[in-house]
N, C-alpha and C positions, 0 to 999 in steps of 0.2 A: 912412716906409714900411719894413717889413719885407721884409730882404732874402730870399731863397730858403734862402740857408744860414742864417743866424738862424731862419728858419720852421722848415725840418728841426729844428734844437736845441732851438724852445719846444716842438716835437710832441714831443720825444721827453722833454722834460722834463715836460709835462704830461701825457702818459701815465702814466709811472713815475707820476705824482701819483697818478692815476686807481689803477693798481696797487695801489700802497699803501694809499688810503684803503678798498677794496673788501676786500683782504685781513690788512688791518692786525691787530696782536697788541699790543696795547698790555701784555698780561699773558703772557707766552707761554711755554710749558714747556721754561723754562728755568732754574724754582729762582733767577729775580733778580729781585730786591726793586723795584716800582715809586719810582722818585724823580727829582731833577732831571736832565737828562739830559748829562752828560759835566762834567767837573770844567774849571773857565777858565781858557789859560795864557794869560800874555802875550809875544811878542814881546821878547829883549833886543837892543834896541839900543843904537852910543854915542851920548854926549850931542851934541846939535846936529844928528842924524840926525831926520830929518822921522819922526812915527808913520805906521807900516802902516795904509793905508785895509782895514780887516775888510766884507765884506758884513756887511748885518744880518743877513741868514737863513742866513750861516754861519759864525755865532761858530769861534774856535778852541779848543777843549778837548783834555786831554791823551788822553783816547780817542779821540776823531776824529784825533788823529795818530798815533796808533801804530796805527790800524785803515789811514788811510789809507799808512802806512808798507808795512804787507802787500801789500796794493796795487800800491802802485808796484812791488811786488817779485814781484806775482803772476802766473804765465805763465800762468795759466787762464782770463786773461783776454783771451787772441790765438786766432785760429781752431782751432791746435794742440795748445794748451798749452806752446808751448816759447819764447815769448818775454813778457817784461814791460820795461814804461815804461824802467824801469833797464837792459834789455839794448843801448840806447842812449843813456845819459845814466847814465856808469859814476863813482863816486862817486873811483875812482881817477884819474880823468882832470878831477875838479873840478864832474864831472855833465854832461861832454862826451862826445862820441865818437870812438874813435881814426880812424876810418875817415874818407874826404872824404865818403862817401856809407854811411847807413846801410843795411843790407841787412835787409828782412822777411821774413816767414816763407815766402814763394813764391820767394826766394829773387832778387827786385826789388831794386834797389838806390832810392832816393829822388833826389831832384834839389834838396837842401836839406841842407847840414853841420849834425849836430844842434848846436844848441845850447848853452850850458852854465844852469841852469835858479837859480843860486842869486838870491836879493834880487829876485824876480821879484812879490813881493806889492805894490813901488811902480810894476808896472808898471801901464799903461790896455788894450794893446794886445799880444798875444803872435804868437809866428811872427815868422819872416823880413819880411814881406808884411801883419803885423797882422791877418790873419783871424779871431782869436782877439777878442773882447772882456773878456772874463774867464777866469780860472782855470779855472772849472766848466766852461766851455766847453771849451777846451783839452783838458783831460785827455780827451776823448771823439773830437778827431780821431784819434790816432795807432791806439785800437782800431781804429775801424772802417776807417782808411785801407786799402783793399786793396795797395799797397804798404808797409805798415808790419805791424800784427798782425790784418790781415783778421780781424775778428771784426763779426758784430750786438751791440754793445749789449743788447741783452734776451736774447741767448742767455749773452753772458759772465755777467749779472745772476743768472739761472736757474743756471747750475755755482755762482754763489757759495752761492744760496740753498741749493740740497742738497750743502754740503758741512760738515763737522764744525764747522768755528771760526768762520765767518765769520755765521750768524744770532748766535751770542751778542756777537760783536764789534761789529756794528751795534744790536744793541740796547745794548749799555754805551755806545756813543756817540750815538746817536740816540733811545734807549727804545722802540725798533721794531725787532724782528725780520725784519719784511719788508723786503726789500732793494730798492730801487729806483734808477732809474737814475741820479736824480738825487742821495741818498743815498751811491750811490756816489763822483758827480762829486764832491761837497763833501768826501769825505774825502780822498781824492787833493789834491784841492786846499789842503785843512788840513795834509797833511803838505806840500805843498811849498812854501805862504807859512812853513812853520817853517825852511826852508834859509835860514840869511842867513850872510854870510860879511862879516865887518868887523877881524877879527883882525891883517890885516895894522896897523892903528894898533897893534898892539903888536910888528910885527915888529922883531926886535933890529937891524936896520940903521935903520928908518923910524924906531926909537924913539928915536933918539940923532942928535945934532948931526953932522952927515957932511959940515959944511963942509970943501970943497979933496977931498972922495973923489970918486969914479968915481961913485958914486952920485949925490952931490948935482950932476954937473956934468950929468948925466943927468937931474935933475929941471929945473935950469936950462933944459934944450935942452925937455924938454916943456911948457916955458911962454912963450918965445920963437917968435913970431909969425912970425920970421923963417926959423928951423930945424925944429923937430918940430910947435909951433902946434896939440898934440894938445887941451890946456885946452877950446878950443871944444863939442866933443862929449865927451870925457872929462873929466867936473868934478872940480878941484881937492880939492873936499872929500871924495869919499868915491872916487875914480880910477876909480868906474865908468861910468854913462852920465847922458846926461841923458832917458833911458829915449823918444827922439824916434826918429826915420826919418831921413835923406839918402842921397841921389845922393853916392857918394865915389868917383868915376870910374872903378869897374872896368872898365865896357863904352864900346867907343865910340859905339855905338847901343844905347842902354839899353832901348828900345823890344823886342827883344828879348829880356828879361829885366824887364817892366816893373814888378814888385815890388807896393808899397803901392798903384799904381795900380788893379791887377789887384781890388781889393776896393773901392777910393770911387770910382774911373772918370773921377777928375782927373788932367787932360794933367799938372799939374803936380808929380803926384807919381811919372811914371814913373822909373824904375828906382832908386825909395828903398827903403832896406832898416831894420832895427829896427838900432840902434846896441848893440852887443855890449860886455860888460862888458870892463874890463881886467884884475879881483884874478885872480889865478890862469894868467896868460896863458901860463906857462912851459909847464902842463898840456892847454892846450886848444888845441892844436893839432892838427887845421891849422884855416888863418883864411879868415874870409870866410863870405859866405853859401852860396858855391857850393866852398869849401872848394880852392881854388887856390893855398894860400901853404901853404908844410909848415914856414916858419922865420920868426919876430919878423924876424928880419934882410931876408930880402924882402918882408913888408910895408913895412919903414922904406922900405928902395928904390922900392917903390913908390909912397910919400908922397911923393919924393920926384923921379922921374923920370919914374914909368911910369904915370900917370894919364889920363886922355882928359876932355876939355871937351865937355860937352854942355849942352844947354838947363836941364837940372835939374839939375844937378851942384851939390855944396852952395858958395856965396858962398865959406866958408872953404879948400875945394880950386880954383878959377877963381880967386884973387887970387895964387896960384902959379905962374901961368899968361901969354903973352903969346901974342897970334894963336892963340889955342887950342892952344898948345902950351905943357906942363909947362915952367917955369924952375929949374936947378938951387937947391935953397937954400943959403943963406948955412951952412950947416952944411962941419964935417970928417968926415974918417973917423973919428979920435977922437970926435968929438960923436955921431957915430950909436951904435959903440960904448958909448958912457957911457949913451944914452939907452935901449939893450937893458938894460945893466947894472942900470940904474933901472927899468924895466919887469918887470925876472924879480925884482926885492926886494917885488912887488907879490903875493906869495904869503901863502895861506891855509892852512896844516896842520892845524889843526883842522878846516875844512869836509873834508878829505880823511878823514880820522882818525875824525870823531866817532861812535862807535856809533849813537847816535839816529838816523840817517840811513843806516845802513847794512843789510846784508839780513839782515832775522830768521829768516833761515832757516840760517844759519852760526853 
């Protein structure tokens, strides 16, 4: 069954169809030569990293990324003109936001900590809450949210079409001048499966043997069951998610905050949330979904003290636990220490750095 909000997104996806095919330019005066339409990049990832699932009908090409690059950077596409995708998912910050709560153009604050948006192409399921099924999707909440860049869709569509750059942009990456909505989503969406951050495998501390450092005794304590016990939800292999949902105790009635629930309407998934990456953590701060920890150091504490048991709460944080109450772990103060220590070597300078992802408008 097709939900409400899925229906809203085929209509408006099938519209733009409708648009396009009615007013389509397969040849358009634009002095560019008919041919394949956008040249094929792939995806670099390290070895032993699983490949990017691509849709079929949205290959990634290096024009659909730098068309969808404009994009994410473009404020013409908020009710305004004064905000884009990036005005909250700041490339400095690792593609996060420095704010607990982003603030949109009416000048609303949100009830959700953006984000950080890199290696997003293995996910199934985006948002806090999963609302999102796909990429294409996604990129279509934050416009129209009236708490974020109140905009229609078909009107944002309409400024791109009568403006200078953007009919020939979408024809070099699509072979159609006419812009549609859908058109839109997929480029947005192609530059952002192009964000992957994996760099820290070459970080000069990760790269080298840190037997007896602060470092390694910090990786020790996030692999001990007994102490940090982070491995479960943050996998060993690549230190970011296992791109799943849990209940990690922030609420003591999660029912108020019921998260993933709120979209499948299983008891048993109240107050689960999308599992947030670790590479970059030093930058994306603050933490959490609702954005309540401003320092790594109170998260730990709160792995480790300040937790609440509830009925959904994940297995891995309730085996902590005795009478529904948090038990101190086996850890020191040095072990928590060492384990920040090992957490902030989990950085990306290149994903912060790299021009291709940055605004083409500077």
């Amino acid at each position: 069954m097709v939900n409400q909000r899925n229906f809203i997104y085929l209509v408006i996806i099938f519209t733009g169809g409708i648009i396009s095919f009615s007013s389509c330019a397969k040849d358009p005066d634009l002095d560019l030569p008919i041919r394949s339409c956008g040249t094929p990049y792939s995806v670099e990832i390290p070895a032993g990293t699983p490949p990017m699932p691509i849709p079929d009908d949205n290959p990634m090409t290096v024009e659909g990324i730098e068309l969808g690059r404009h994009l994410f950077y473009e404020k013409m596409l908020s009710g305004d003109s004064t905000q884009a995708c990036a005005g909250c998912h700041l490339q400095s910050k690792a593609f996060a936001d420095v704010n607990k709560f982003s603030i949109g153009i009416d000048g609303f604050a949100g009830t959700r900590n953006a984000m950080p948006i890199a290696n997003l192409g293995w996910s199934e399921k985006f948002f806090w809450d999963g609302k999102a099924n796909s990429l294409e999707e996604l990129v279509l909440f934050p416009i129209q949210s009236e708490v974020e860049m109140h905009e229609s869709v078909f009107r944002a569509v309409n400024k791109l079409q009568k403006s200078e750059k953007y009919p020939r942009m979408f024809f070099q990456a699509f072979c159609d001048s006419a812009i549609t909505v859908e058109t839109m989503s997929k480029a947005i969406a192609q530059f952002m499966r192009s964000i992957v951050s994996f760099n820290y495998r070459s970080n000069p501390v990760l790269g080298k043997d840190f037997r007896n450092s602060i470092q390694q005794q910090g990786l020790d304590v996030f692999e001990d069951e007994t102490k940090g016990d982070c491995f479960h939800c943050h996998t060993l292999t690549t230190f970011t998610t296992t791109f799943d949902f849990a209940n990690n105790g922030l609420n003591e009635d999660p029912s108020l905050d019921p998260g993933l629930a709120t979209q499948t309407g299983d008891p048993n998934d109240v107050g689960k949330f999308k599992i947030p990456s670790l590479l970059n953590l030093r930058h994306t701060a603050p933490y959490m979904h609702d954005g309540r920890f401003q320092t790594i150091r109170e998260v730990v504490d709160f792995y480790d003290t300040g937790f609440h048991v509830s009925p959904t709460v994940s297995i891995d944080i309730s085996k902590h636990a005795k009478d529904g109450k948090p038990v101190p772990r086996l850890w020191t103060e040095q072990e928590k220490l060492a384990l920040i220590a090992f957490l902030n070597t989990l950085e990306d300078t290149a994903l912060i750095n790299n021009p291709a992802w940055s605004d083409p408008n500077q």
